[in-house]
C-alpha positions in Angstrom: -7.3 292.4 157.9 -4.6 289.9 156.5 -1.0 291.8 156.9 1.2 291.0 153.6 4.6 291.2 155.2 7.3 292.3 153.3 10.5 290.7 152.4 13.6 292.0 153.6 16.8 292.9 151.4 20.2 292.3 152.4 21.0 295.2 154.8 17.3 295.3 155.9 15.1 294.8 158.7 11.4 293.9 159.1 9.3 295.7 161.6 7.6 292.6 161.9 10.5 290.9 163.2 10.9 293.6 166.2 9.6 292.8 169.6 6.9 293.7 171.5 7.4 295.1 174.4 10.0 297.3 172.4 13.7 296.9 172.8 15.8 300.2 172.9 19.2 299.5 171.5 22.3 302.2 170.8 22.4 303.8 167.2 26.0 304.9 165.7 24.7 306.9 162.8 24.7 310.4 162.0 21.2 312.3 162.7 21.3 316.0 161.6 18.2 317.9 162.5 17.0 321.2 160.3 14.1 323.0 160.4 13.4 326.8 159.6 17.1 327.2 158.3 18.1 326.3 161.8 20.4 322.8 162.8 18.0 321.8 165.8 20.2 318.5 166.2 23.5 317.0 165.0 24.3 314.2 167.0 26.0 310.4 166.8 24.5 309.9 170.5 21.0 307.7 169.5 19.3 305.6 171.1 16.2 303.6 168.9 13.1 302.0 169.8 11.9 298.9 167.9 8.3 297.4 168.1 6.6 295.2 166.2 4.8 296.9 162.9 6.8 300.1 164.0 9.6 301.8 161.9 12.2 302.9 164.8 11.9 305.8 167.0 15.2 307.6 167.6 15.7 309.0 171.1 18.2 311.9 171.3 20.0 313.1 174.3 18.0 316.9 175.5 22.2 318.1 175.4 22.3 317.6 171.7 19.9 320.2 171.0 20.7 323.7 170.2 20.1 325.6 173.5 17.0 327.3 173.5 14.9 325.5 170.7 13.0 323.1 173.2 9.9 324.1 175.3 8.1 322.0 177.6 4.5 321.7 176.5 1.9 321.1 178.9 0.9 317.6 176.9 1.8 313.9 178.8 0.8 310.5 177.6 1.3 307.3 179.5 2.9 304.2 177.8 2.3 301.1 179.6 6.1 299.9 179.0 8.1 303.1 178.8 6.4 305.6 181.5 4.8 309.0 181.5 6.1 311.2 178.5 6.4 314.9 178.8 5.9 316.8 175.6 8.0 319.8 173.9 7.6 322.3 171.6 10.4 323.5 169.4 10.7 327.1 169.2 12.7 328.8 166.5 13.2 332.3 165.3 9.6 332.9 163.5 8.0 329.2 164.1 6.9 327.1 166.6 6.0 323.6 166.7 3.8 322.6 169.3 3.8 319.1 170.4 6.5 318.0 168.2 8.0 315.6 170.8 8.1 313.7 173.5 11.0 312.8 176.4 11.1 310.6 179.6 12.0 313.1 182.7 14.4 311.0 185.1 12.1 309.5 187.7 8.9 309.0 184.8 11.0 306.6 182.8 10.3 302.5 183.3 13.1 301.2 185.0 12.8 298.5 181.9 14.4 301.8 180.0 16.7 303.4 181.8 18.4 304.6 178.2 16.0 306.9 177.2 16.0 308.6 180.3 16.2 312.7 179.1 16.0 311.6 175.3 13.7 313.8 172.9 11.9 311.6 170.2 10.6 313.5 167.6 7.4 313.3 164.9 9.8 313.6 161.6 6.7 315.0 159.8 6.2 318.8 160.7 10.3 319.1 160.6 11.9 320.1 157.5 14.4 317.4 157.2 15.9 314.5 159.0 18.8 312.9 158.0 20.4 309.6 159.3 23.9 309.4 157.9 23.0 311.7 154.7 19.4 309.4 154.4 16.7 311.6 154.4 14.2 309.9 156.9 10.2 309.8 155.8 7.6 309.9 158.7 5.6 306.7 159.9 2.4 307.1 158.2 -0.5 308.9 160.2 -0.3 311.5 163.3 0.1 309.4 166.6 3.2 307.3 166.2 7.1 308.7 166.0 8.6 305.9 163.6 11.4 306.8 161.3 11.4 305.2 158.0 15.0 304.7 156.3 15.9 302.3 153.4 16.7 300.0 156.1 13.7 299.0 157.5 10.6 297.4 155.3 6.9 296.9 156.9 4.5 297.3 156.1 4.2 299.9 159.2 1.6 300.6 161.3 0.5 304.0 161.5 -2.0 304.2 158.4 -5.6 303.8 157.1 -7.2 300.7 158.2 -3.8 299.4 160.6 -5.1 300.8 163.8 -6.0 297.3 165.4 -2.7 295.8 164.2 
């Protein structure tokens, strides 16, 4: 499958300009986190992830959350540059999300990353809103990855029908 890369605007990156392995670099922007009427997150403390075909992944420090809301899940994936992820589940007064994210327990994070050590990425889909600095973000298409999509950032991404072998 030929990849028709888009062109970036001024302000813009292209996924297909970040590395692979990823790079984590600091974030400065405000991400407010609501779901079920509840602020799960409102931080300036981000860390992102950027790979190649990927929108950004934004790793947020476990402290930011409200206390309470995050539940280890019994899930764990491997990722051959980052380390063995431990799952959460946010729990909230009548709803739980199971699986909604991921974190990188001290000791189980690549020393290549020592930044997202105790940082919670989350799937933006099942959550009710994310916002970076007022932008609402929209999910990386499909289930598996974690991107978040901003007017900043132009693919196209990885993530939907027919990109698997990208």
């Amino acid at each position: 499958m030929r990849i028709t890369r888009e062109t970036p605007g001024p302000g813009q990156e292209s996924v297909w300009d970040y590395p692979r392995p990823p790079r984590a670099e600091r974030d400065a922007r405000r991400c407010v986190i609501t779901h079920a009427g509840t602020v799960v997150v409102n931080t300036d403390d981000l860390v992102r992830v950027l790979e190649t075909s990927h929108p950004p992944t934004f790793y947020l420090p476990r402290t930011a959350f409200a206390d309470g809301v995050l539940r280890p899940a019994t899930r764990r994936t491997v990722c051959e540059w980052k380390g063995t992820a431990r799952y959460v589940d946010l729990v909230l007064p009548g709803t739980t999300l199971d699986d909604v994210g991921w974190w990188y327990p001290e000791g189980d994070v690549s020393a290549t990353y020592p930044e997202l050590a105790d940082r919670v990425a989350l799937y933006p889909a099942p959550l009710d809103e994310i916002t970076l600095d007022g932008e609402r973000v929209v999910p990386q298409p499909g289930g598996f990855y974690g991107g978040w999509i901003t007017q900043d950032v132009v693919g196209p991404f990885k993530g939907g029908p027919g990109s698997w072998g990208w």
